[in-house]
SEMARZA-731370 format. One record per residue (C-alpha): residue in one letter; x, y, z; residue number from 1. Coordinates in Angstrom, 3 decimals. Each point is the difference from the previous one (the first is absolute). Layout:
- aa/px/py/pz/i
- A/X/Y/Z/NUM;
...
! end
This chain:
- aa/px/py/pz/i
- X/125.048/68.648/78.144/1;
- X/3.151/2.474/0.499/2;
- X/-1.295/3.210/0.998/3;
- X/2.123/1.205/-2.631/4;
- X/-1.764/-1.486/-2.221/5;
- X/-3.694/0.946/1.078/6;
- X/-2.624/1.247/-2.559/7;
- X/-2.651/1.405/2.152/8;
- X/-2.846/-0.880/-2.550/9;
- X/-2.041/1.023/-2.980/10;
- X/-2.507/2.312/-1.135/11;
- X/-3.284/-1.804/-1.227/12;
- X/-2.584/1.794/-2.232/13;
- X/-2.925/0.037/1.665/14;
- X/-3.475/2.073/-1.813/15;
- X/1.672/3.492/-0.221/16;
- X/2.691/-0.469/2.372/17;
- X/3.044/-1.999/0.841/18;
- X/0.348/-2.015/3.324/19;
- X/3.152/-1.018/1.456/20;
- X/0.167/-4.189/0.676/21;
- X/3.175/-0.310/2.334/22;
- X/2.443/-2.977/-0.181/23;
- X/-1.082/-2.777/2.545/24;
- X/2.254/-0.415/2.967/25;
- X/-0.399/-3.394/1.408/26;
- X/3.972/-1.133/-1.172/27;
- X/3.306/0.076/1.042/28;
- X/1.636/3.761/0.301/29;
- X/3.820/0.685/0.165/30;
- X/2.363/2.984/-0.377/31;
- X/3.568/0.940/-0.600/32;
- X/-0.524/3.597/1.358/33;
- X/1.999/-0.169/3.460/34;
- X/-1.774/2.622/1.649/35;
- X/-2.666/-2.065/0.177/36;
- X/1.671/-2.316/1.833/37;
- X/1.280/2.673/2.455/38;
- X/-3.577/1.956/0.387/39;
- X/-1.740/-3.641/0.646/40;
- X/2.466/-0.738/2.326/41;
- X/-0.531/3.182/2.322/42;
- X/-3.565/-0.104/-0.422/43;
- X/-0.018/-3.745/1.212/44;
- X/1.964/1.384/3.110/45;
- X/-2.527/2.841/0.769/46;
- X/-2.888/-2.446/-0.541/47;
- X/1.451/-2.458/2.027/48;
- X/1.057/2.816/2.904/49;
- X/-3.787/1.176/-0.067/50;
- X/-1.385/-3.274/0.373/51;
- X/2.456/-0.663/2.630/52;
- X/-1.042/2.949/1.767/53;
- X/-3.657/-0.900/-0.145/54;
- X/1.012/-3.029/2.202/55;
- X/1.699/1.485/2.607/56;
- X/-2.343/2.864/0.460/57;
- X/-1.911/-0.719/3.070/58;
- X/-3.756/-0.019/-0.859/59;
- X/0.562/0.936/-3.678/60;
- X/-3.592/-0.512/-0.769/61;
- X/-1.074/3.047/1.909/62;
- X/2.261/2.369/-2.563/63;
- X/-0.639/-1.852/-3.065/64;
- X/-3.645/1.849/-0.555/65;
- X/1.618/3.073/-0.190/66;
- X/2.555/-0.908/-2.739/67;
- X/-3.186/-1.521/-1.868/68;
- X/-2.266/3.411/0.902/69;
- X/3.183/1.983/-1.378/70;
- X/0.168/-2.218/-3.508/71;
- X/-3.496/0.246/-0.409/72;
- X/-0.365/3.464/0.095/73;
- X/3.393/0.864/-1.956/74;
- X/-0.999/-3.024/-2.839/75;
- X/-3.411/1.614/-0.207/76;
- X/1.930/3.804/-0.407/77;
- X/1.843/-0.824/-3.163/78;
- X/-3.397/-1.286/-1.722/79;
- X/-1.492/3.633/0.995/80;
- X/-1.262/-0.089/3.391/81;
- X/0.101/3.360/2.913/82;
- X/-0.123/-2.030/2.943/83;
- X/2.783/0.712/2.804/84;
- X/1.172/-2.516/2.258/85;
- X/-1.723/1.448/3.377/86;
- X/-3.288/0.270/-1.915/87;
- X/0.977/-3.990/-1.209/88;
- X/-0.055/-0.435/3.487/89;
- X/-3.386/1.599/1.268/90;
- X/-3.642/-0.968/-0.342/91;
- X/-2.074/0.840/-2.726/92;
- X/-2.649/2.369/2.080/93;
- X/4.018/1.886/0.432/94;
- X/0.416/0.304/-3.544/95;
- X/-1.447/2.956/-1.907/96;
- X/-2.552/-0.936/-2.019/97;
- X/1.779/1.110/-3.540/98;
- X/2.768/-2.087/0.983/99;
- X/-2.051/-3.586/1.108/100;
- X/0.596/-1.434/-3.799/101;
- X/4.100/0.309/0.538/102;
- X/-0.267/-1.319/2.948/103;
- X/-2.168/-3.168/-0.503/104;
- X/2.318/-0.669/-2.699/105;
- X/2.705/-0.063/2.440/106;
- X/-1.903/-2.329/2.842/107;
- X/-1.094/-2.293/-3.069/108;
- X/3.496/-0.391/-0.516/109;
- X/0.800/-0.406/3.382/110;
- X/-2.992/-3.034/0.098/111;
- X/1.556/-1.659/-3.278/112;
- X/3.474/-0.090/1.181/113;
- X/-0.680/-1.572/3.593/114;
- X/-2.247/-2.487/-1.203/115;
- X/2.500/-1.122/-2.933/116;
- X/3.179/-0.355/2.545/117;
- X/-2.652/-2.536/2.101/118;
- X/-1.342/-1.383/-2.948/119;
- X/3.726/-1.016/-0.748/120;
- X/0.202/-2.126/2.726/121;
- X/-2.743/-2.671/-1.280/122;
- X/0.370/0.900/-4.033/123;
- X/3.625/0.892/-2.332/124;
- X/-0.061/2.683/-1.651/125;
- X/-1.964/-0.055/-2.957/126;
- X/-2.524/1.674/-2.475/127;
- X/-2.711/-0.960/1.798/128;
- X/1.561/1.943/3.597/129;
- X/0.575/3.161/-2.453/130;
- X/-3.762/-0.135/-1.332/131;
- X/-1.051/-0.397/3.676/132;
- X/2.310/2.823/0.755/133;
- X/-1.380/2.113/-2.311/134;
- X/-3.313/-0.670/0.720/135;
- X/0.324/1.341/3.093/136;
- X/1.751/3.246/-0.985/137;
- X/-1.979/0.789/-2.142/138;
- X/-3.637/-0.379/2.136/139;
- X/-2.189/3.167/0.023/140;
- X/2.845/2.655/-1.594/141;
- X/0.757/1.570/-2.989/142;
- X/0.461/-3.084/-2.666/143;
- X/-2.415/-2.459/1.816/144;
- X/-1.754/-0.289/-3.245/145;
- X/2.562/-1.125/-1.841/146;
- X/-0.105/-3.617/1.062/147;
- X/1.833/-0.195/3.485/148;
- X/1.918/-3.298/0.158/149;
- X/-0.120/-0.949/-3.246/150;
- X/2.279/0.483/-2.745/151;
- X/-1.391/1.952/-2.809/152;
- X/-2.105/-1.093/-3.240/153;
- X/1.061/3.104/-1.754/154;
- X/2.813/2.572/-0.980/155;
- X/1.345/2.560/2.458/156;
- X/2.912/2.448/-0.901/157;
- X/2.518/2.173/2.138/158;
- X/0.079/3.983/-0.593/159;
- X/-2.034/1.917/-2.360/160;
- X/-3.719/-0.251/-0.201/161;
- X/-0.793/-2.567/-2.646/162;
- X/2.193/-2.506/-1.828/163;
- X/0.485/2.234/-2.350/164;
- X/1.864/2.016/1.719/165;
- X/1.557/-2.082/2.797/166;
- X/3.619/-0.182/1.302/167;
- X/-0.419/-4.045/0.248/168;
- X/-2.643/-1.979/-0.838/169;
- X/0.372/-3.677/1.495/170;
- X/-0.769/-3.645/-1.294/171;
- X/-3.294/-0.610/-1.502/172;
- X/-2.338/-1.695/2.627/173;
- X/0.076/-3.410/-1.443/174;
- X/3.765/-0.484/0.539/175;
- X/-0.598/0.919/3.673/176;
- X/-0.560/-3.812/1.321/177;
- X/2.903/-1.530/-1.613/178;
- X/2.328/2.969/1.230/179;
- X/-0.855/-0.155/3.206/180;
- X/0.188/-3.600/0.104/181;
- X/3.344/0.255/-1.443/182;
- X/0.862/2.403/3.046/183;
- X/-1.628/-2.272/2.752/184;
- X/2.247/-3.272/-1.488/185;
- X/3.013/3.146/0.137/186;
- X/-0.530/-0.015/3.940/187;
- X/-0.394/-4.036/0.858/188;
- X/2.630/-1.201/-2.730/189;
- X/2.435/-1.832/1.693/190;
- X/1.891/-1.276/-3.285/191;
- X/1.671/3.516/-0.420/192;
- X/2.821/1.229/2.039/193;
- X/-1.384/3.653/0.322/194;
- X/1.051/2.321/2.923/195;
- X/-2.917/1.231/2.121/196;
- X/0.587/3.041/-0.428/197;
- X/0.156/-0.062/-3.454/198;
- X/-3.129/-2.130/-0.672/199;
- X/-2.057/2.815/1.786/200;
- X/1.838/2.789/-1.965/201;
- X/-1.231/-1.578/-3.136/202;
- X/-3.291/-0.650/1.689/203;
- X/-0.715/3.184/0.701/204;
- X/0.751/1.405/-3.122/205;
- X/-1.761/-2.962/-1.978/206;
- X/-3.155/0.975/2.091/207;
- X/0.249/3.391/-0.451/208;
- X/0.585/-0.406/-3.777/209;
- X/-3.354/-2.390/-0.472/210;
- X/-2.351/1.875/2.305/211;
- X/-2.200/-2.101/0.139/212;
- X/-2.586/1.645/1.775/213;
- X/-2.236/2.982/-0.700/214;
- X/1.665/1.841/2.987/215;
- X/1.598/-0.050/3.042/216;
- X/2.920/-1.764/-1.787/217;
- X/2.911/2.264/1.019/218;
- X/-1.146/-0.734/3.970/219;
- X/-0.262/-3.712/-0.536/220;
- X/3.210/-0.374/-1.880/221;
- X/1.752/1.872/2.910/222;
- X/-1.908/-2.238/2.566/223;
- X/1.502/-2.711/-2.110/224;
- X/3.538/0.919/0.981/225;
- X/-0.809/-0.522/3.822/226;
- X/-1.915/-3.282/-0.573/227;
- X/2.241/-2.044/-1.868/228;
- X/2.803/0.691/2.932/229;
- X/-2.277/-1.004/2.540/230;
- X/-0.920/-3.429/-2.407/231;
- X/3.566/-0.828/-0.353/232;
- X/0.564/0.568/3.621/233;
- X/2.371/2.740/-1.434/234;
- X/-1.908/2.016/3.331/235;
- X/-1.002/-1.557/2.806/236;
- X/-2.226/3.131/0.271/237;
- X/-1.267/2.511/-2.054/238;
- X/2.271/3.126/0.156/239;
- X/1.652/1.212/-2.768/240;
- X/-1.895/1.603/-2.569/241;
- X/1.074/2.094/-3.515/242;
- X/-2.768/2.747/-0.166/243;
- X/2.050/3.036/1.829/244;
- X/2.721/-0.885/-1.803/245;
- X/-1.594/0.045/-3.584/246;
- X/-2.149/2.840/1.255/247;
- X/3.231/2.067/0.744/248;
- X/1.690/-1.433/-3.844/249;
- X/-3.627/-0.263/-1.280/250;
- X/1.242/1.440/-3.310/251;
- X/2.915/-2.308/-0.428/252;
- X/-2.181/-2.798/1.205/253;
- X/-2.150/0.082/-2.935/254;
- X/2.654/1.224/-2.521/255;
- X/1.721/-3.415/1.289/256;
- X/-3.006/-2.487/-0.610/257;
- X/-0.612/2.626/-3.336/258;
- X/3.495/-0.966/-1.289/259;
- X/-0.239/-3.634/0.123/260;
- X/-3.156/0.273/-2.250/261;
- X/1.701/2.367/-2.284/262;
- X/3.440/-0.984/-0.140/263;
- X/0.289/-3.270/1.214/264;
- X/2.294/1.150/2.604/265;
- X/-1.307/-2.688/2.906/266;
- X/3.286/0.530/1.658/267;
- X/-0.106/3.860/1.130/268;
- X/-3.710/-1.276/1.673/269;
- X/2.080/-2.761/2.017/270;
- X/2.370/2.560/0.790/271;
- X/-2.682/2.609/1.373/272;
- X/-1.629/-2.648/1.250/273;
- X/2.838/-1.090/2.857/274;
- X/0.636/2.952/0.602/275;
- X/-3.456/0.597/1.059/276;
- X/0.151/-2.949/1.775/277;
- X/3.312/0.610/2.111/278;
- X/-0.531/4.003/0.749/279;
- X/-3.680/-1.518/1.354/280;
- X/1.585/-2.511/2.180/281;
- X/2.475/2.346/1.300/282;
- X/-2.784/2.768/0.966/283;
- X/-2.112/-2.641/1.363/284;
- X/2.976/-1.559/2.028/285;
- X/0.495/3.600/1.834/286;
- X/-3.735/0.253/0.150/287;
- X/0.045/-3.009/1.958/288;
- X/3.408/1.016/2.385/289;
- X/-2.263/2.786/0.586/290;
- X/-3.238/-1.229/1.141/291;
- X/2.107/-1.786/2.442/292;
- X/1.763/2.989/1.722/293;
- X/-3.023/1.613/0.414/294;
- X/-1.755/-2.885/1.195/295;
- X/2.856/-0.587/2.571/296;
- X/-1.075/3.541/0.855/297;
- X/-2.997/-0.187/0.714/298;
- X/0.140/-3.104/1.849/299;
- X/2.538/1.800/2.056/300;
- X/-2.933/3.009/0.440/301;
- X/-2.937/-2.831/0.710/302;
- X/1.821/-1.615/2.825/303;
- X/0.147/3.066/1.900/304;
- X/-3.964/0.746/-0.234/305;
- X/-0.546/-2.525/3.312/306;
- X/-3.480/-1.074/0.180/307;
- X/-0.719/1.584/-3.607/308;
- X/2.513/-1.844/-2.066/309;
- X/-1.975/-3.239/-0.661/310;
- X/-2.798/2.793/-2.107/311;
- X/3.176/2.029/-0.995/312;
- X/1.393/-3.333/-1.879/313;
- X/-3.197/-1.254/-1.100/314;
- X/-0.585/3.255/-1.560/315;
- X/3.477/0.077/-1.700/316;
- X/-0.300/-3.181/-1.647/317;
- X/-3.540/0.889/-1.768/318;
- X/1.895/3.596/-1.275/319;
- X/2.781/-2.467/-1.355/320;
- X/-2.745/-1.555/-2.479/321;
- X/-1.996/3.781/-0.257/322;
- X/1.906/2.328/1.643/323;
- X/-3.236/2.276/0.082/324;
- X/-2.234/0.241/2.867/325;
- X/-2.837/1.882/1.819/326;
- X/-1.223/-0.054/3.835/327;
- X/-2.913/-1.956/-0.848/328;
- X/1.862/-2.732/-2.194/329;
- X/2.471/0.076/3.186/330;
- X/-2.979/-0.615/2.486/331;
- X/-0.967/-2.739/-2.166/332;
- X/3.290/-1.803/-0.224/333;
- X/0.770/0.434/3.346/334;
- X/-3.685/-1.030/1.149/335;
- X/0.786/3.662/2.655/336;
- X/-1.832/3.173/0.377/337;
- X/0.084/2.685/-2.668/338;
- X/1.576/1.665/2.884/339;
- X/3.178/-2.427/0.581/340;
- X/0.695/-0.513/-4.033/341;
- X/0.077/3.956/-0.302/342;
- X/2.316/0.563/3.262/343;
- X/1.818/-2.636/-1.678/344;
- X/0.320/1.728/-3.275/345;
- X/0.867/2.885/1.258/346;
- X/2.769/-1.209/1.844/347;
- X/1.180/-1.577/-3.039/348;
- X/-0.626/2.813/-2.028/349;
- X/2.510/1.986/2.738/350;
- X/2.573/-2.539/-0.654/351;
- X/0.025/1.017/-3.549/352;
- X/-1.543/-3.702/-0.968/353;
- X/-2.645/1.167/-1.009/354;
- X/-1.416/3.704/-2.252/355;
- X/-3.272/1.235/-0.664/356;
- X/-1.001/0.020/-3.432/357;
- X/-3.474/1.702/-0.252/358;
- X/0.099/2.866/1.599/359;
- X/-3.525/-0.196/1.381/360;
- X/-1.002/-0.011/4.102/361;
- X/-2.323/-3.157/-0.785/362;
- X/0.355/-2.639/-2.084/363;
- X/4.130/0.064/-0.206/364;
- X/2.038/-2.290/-1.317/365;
- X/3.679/-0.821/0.930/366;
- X/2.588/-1.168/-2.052/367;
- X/3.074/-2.519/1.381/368;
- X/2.174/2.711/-1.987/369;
- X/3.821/-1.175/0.988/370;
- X/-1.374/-3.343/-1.615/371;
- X/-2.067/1.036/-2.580/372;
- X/3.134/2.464/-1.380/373;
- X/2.268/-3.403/-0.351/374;
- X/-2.499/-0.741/-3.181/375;
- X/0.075/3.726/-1.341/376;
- X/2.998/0.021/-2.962/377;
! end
């Protein structure tokens, strides 16, 4: 199929309304459009620059939760949600009570994506990791009724508040299983010569298009994005994700996937698409170059701390995972006095490491703020 060529679909007449029944991908896609062929080529470089920096990274692992805490809470904020990235961060007895829904939401997400990266490593990616993915997001929040972690058994729509009046109402429910089959044979089929890249552009967009479950679909097609890099070994580990960046273009995000639908136009989604892609790599590049001047920093700071710099770095590396933190959670960590882990706070705190976030003489919280900013766009 040249892209040029694409026809996105059909409308089918369904009782009262009209369904849309996209064009199965699972075949061979070209182009003559040489921008492509530029954008693809520096996305591939940022990808590959990314991944390379994930490598080299001493003890990556202990910044990668914060990249997934950040994607979580900004994928959850462009289906609706309030939550802010420190309160992503706290406990739930922190959170005001109004705002507990948002932010279960957010850990849910949080849950689904770690347990999908490690489920990677023992299954491909498949329908069957998305409906366990899902099934986890959606546990105990708003849409847990509508069948978490399976795909639906009737119609949905997007916009509006009935089919009569929607902006888009996806495929009818019985062509769900053989398009998402087609889209799991799209990600394994070896016979094609199909860019990466590309084959997850379409991918997302095919998802997207079918929605093929009741909710939760915009979150799981963007957690798609991350998990079919990490399955081709595209990312060694899992640090680059789209949602800030189709948060910030959130309206030419969906006008993109819109226009496909509409006008057959799959080549301005590719476009948007890399560019996404590249501009993500980039940030997260100098995200990365970033983390480790300040980490050279405060290694620099913990080696002068004598006797206390063994607590000093243990303490570090558990604010480079959740770079919130109280006395007593210090104590705990440190297995020392409530005593030493506050004189130890607040000599970080008089570094500038560490700020006070709650205000209160009891009960305060501190947040690893010259770290935690490196996330904030």
């Amino acid at each position: 199929m040249r892209l040029e060529d694409f026809h996105s679909g059909e409308l089918k007449q369904q009782y009262r309304y009209k369904s849309f029944s996209p064009l199965l991908v699972n075949q061979e896609w070209t182009w003559e459009d040489p921008q492509i062929n530029t954008l693809l080529e520096q996305a591939s470089r940022s990808l590959a620059e990314i991944n390379a920096f994930s490598l080299i990274v001493p003890d990556v692992d202990l910044f990668i939760q914060m990249h997934v805490v950040k994607e979580a809470n900004t994928s959850s904020r462009i289906e609706g949600t309030q939550t802010q990235m420190d309160e992503a961060l706290q406990n739930e007895e922190d959170i005001l009570p109004e705002k507990r829904d948002d932010w279960k939401e957010v850990q849910n997400y949080i849950q689904a994506m770690n347990t999908a990266i490690d489920e990677l490593k023992t299954l491909p990616l498949s329908n069957r990791l998305l409906r366990q993915t899902h099934e986890t997001l959606m546990q105990g929040v708003r849409g847990d009724a509508k069948t978490p972690g399976e795909f639906r058994c009737s119609q949905n729509w997007i916009g509006g508040t009935s089919l009569t009046d929607a902006i888009y109402i996806p495929p009818h429910h019985n062509e769900i299983a053989d398009l998402m089959g087609d889209l799991e044979k799209f990600w394994h089929n070896e016979e094609i010569d199909v860019p990466d890249l590309i084959r997850v552009a379409i991918s997302h967009y095919q998802f997207e298009t079918i929605h093929p479950f009741l909710d939760g679909n915009g979150r799981i097609g963007r957690l798609l994005i991350t998990l079919y890099f990490v399955s081709k070994e595209l990312l060694s580990k899992p640090c680059l994700y789209l949602s800030a960046y189709l948060e910030k273009n959130k309206g030419a995000y969906y006008d993109a996937l819109t226009t496909v639908r509409s006008s057959h136009n799959m080549i301005h989604w590719i476009k948007f698409f890399l560019v996404a892609i590249r501009e993500t790599a980039e940030k997260g590049k100098n995200t990365f170059q970033e983390i480790l001047a300040l980490r050279r920093e405060v290694d620099t700071f913990t080696m002068n701390l004598g006797g206390r710099a063994p607590n000093a770095k243990t303490l570090f590396n558990s604010l480079y995972k959740r770079p919130i933190i109280n006395a007593n959670g210090a104590a705990a960590l440190l297995g020392v006095t409530h005593q030493t882990a506050s004189s130890l706070i607040r000599e970080l705190e008089a570094a500038g490491f560490l700020r006070e976030m709650t205000g209160n003489q009891r009960n305060r919280n501190y947040l690893f703020s010259p770290y935690f900013n490196l996330f904030i766009d």
